[in-house]
C-alpha positions in Angstrom: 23.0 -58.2 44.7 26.6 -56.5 44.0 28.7 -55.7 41.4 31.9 -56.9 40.8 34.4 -53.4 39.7 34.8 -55.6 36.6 31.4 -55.3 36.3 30.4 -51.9 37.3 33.4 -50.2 35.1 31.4 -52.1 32.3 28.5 -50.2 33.1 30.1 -47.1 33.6 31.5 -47.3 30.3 28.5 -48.4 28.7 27.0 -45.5 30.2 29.1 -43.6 28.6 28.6 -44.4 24.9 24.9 -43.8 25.2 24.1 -40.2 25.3 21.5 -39.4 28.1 17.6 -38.1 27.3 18.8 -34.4 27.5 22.0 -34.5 25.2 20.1 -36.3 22.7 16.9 -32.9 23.1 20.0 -31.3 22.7 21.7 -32.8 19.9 18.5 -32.2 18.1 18.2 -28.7 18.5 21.2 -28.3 17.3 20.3 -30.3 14.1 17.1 -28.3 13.6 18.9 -24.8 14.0 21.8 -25.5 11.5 19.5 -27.4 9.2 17.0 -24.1 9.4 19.9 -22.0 9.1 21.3 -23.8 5.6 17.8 -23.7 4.5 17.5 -20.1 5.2 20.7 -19.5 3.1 19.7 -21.6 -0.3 16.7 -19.8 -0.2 18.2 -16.0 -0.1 21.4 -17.2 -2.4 19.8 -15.8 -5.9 19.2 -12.8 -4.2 22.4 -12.2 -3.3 24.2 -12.7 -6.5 23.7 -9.9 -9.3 21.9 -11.0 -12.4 24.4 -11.0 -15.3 25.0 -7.7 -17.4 22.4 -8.4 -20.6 24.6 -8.9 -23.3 22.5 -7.1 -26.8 22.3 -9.0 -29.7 22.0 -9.0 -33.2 18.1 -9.2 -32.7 18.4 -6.1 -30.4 17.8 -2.3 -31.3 18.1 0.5 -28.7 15.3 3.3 -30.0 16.5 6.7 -28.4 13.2 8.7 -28.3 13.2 12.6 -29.1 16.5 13.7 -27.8 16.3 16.4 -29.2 16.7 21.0 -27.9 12.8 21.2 -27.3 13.0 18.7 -24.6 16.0 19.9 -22.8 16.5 23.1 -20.6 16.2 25.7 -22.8 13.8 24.8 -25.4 10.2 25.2 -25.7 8.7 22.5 -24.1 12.0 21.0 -21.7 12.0 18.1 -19.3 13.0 18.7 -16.3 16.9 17.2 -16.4 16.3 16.2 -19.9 19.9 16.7 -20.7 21.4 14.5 -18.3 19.8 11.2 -20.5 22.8 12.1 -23.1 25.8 10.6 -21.6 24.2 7.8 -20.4 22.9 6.8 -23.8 25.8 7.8 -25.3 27.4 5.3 -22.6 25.4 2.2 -23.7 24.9 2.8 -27.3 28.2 1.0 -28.2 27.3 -2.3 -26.7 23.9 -2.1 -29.7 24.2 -3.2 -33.2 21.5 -1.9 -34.2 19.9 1.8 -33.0 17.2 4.0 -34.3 16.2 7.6 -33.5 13.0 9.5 -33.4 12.3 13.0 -33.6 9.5 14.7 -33.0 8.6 17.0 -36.6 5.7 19.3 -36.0 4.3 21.7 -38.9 3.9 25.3 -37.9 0.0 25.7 -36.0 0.1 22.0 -35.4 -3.2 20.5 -33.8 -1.2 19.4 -30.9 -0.6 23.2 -30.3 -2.5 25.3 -27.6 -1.7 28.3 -29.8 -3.6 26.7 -32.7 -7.2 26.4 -29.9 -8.2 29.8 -29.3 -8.9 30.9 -25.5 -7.1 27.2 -24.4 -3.4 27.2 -23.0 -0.6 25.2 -23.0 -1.2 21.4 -20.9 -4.9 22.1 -20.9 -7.2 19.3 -23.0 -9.5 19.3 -25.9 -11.0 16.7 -28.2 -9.8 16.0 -31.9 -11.2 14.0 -34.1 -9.3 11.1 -32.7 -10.1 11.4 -28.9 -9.0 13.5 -26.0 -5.6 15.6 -26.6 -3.5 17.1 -24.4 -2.3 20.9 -26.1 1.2 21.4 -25.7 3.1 24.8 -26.4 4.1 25.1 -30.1 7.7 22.9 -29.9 9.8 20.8 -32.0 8.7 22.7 -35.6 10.4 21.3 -38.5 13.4 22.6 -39.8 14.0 24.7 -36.6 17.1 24.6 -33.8 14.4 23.5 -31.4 13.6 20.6 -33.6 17.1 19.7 -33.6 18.3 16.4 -31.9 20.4 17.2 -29.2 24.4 18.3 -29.6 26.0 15.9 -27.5 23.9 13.0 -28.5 26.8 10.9 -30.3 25.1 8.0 -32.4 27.2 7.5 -35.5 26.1 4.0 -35.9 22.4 4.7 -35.3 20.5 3.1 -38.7 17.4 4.9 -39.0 15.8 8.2 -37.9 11.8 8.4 -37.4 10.1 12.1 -37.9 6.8 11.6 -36.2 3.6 14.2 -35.3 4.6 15.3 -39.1 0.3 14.9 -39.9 -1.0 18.4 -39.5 -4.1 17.2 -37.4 -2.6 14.1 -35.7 0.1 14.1 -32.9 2.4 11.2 -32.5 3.7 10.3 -29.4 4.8 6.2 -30.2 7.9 5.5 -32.5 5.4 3.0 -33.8 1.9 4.3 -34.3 0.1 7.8 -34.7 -2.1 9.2 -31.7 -5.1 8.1 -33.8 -4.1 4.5 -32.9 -4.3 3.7 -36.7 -1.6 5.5 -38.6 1.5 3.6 -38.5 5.1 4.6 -39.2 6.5 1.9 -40.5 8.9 1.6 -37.9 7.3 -1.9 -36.5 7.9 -3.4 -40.2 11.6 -2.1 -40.4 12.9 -4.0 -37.5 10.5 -7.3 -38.4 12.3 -7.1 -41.8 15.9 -6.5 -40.0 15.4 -9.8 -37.7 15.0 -7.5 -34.6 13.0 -9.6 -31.2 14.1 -6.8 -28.5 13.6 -3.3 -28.5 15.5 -0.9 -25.3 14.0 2.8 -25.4 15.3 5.7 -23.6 14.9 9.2 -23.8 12.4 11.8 -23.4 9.4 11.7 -22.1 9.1 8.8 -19.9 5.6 9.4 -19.2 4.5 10.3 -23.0 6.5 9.4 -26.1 8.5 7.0 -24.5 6.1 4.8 -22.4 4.0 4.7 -25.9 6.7 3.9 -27.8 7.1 0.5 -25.4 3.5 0.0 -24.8 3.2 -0.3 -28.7 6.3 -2.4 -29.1 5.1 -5.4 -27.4 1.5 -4.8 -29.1 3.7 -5.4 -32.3 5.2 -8.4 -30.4 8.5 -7.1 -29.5 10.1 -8.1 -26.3 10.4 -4.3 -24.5 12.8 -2.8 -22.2 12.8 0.6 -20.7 16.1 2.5 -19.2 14.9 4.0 -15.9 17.7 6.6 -15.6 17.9 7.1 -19.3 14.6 8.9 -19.5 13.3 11.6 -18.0 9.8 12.2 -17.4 7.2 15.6 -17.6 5.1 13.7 -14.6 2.0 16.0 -15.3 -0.8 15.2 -12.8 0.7 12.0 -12.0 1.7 10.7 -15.6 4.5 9.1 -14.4 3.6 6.6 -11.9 0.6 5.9 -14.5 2.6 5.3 -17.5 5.0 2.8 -15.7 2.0 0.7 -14.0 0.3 0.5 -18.0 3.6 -0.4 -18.9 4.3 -3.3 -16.6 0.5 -4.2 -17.1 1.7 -4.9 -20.7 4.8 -6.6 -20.2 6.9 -4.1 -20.7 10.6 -4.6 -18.6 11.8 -1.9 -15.9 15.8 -2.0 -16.1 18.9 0.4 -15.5 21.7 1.4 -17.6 23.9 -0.6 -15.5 21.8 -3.4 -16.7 23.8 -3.3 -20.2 26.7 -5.3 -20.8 29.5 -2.5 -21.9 30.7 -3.1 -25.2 
């Protein structure tokens, strides 16, 4: 039979409008590949926006931990770079109502002390009668220079200053509780009684007095944050990478300074 060329451009252009086996495979791919591709990028867009600067509130305290000459090059039991925590606290401080300050206030021959152990030396051990306790060199004695809190340290507004390791037998590393793990400082009942949810510590040591001061924050039901680069740690025989995998273990938060809305 034959076509008619009426008939056959019919065809032709029927043809036409129907897309053959391999442009529809095609067509397909195509659809897959840009569907996979927009899928791709939903699923990395939260990572590639910053989170927003944390604004403190009200219910917020910044605790600045033992800034003080002891810790700092110099003194008598110094962090290494312990100094440079001072303008980056001094940095953040403005954007917190509410800030509180700890020092550590030893009395002369302290139990903490290698010198008070005879025949033991500083960063060696012994057992008190509260458990095992690392001795330190005789540091941070009260009423001295070394005790001092650092010079540049520039915290007008700070509310409240905590003396701990004050008990001659008992040191006192948390803001909130004695190295016995009974005696308290108060410290926890202070910001209950000010309205305060969320505490931000810096300072020194990250390892000791300030991962303790966290840890024991959110045991007294405090939401806890920690200022990587404003702390500075002693990392003896691996205390640092310790201290901050107990601290995440109990819920404690791992942020920067950059993390802190500016006032």
């Amino acid at each position: 039979m034959t076509t008619s060329p009426a008939t056959e451009s019919s065809s032709l252009a029927s043809s036409a409008l129907v897309p053959s086996a391999e442009c529809r495979t095609a067509a397909r791919r195509r659809f897959l590949l840009q569907s996979s591709a927009g899928l791709l990028a939903s699923a990395a867009a939260p990572w590639t926006f910053a989170a927003p600067p944390i604004k403190p509130d009200s219910k917020s305290a910044l605790i600045v931990v033992d800034v003080q000459n002891c810790f700092v090059p110099g003194g008598t039991l110094p962090v290494k770079g312990g100094d440079e925590v001072v303008p980056v606290i001094n940095r953040i401080a403005p954007a917190f109502v509410n800030i509180v300050v700890t020092q550590d206030w030893h009395t002369p021959g302290h139990a903490s002390f290698a010198s008070s152990h005879g025949g033991k030396k500083p960063f060696e051990t012994t057992v008190l009668k509260y458990g095992g306790q690392v001795l330190w060199p005789d540091h941070c004695v009260q009423g001295t220079e070394d005790a001092a809190l650092h010079k540049g340290l520039l915290l007008p507004t700070a509310q409240l200053i905590i003396r701990k390791g004050f008990n001659q037998g008992v040191d006192s590393y948390s803001a909130f509780e004695e190295a016995d793990r009974k005696t308290v400082t108060g410290l926890a009942g202070y910001l209950k009684a000010r309205g305060i949810q969320t505490v931000y510590v810096t300072g020194l040591a990250t390892d000791f007095c300030v991962a303790w001061t966290a840890m024991d924050a959110r045991k007294a039901g405090f939401n806890a944050y920690v200022i990587e680069d404003a702390t500075r740690a002693i990392d003896l025989n691996g205390s640092l990478a310790a201290a901050w995998k107990q601290m995440a273990a109990k819920g404690v938060k791992r942020i920067q300074s950059a993390d802190i809305a500016a006032a």
